[in-house]
C-alpha positions in Angstrom: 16.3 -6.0 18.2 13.2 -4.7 19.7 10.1 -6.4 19.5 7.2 -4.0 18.3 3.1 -4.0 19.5 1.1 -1.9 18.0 -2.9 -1.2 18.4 -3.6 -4.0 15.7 -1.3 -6.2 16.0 0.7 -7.6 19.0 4.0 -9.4 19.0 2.0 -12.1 19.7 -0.1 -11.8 16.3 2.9 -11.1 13.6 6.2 -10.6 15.2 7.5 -7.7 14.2 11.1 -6.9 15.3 12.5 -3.3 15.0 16.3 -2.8 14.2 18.6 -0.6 12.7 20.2 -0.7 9.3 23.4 -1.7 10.7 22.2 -4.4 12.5 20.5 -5.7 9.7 23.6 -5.2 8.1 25.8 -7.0 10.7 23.0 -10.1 11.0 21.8 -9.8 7.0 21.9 -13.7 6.2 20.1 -14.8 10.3 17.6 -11.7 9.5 16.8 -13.2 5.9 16.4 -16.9 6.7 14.1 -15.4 9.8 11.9 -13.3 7.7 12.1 -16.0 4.7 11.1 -18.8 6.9 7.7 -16.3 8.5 9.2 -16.3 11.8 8.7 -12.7 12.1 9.0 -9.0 9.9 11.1 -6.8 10.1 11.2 -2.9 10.3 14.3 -1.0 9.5 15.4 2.3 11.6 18.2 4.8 10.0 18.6 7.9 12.3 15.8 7.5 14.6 13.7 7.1 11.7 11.7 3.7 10.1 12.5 3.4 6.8 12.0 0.5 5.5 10.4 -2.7 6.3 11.6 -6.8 5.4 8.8 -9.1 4.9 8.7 -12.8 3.2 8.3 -12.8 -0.5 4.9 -15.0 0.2 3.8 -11.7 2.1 5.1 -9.2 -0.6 2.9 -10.9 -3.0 0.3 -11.1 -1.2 0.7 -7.2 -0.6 0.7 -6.8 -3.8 -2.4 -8.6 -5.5 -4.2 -6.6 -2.5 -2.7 -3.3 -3.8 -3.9 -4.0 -7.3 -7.2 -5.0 -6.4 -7.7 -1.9 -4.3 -6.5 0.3 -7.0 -8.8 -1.3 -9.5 -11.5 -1.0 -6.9 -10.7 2.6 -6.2 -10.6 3.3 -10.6 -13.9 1.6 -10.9 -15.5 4.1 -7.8 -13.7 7.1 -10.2 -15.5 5.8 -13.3 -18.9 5.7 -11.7 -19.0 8.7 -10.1 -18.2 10.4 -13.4 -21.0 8.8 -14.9 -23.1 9.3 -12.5 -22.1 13.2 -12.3 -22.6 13.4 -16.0 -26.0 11.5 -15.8 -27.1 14.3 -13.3 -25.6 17.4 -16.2 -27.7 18.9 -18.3 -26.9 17.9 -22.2 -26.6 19.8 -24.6 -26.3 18.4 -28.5 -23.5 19.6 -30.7 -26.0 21.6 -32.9 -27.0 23.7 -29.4 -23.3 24.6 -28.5 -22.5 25.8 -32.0 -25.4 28.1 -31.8 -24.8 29.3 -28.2 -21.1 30.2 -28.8 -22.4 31.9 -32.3 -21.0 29.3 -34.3 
C-alpha cells in the first residue's frame, strides 16, 4: 500500500492509501475497519489503472448531500439563464405568428 500526495491534499491532510484490487481483496476486513474507523481512504488500482475509491459511509454521505446541492445549484443557473435569454427575445403574441406563417 502506497501512500498518495497530491497538490491539495497531503498524506498528512487525508490519508489516502493506493492499492490494488487484490490487495484489497487479500486485507478486505483490516482495509474496512481502516476506512470505517476515518483512519485513511482508499483508492483502488486494477491494471495500472484507478478504479475505484473506499471512503467511510460518514464521507459518502457527505459527498452526496454536496452533489445534490451542486446539481440543484447548477439547475437553478439553467433556469435563469433561460429566463433571462427569453426576457432579452423579442415576443411575439399568438395572433402575430398565425398571421406571419399565413395562418
Amino acid at each position: 500500500m502506497e501512500p498518495v500526495a497530491t497538490a491539495e491534499h497531503t498524506t498528512e491532510d487525508s490519508p489516502i492509501t493506493r492499492m490494488t484490487t487484490t490487495e484489497a481483496k487479500d486485507n478486505f476486513e483490516d482495509t474496512v475497519n481502516r476506512v470505517a474507523d476515518g483512519e485513511e481512504r482508499v483508492i483502488l488500482n486494477q491494471d495500472g489503472k484507478d478504479v475505484a475509491a473506499i471512503i467511510s459511509l460518514e464521507e459518502f454521505w457527505f459527498l452526496e448531500r454536496a452533489i445534490r446541492k451542486l446539481e440543484d445549484e447548477m439547475d437553478l443557473e439553467a433556469v435563469r439563464a433561460a429566463r433571462t435569454e427569453t426576457e432579452t427575445e423579442e415576443n411575439i403574441s399568438l395572433e402575430e405568428l398565425k398571421k406571419e406563417l399565413g395562418l
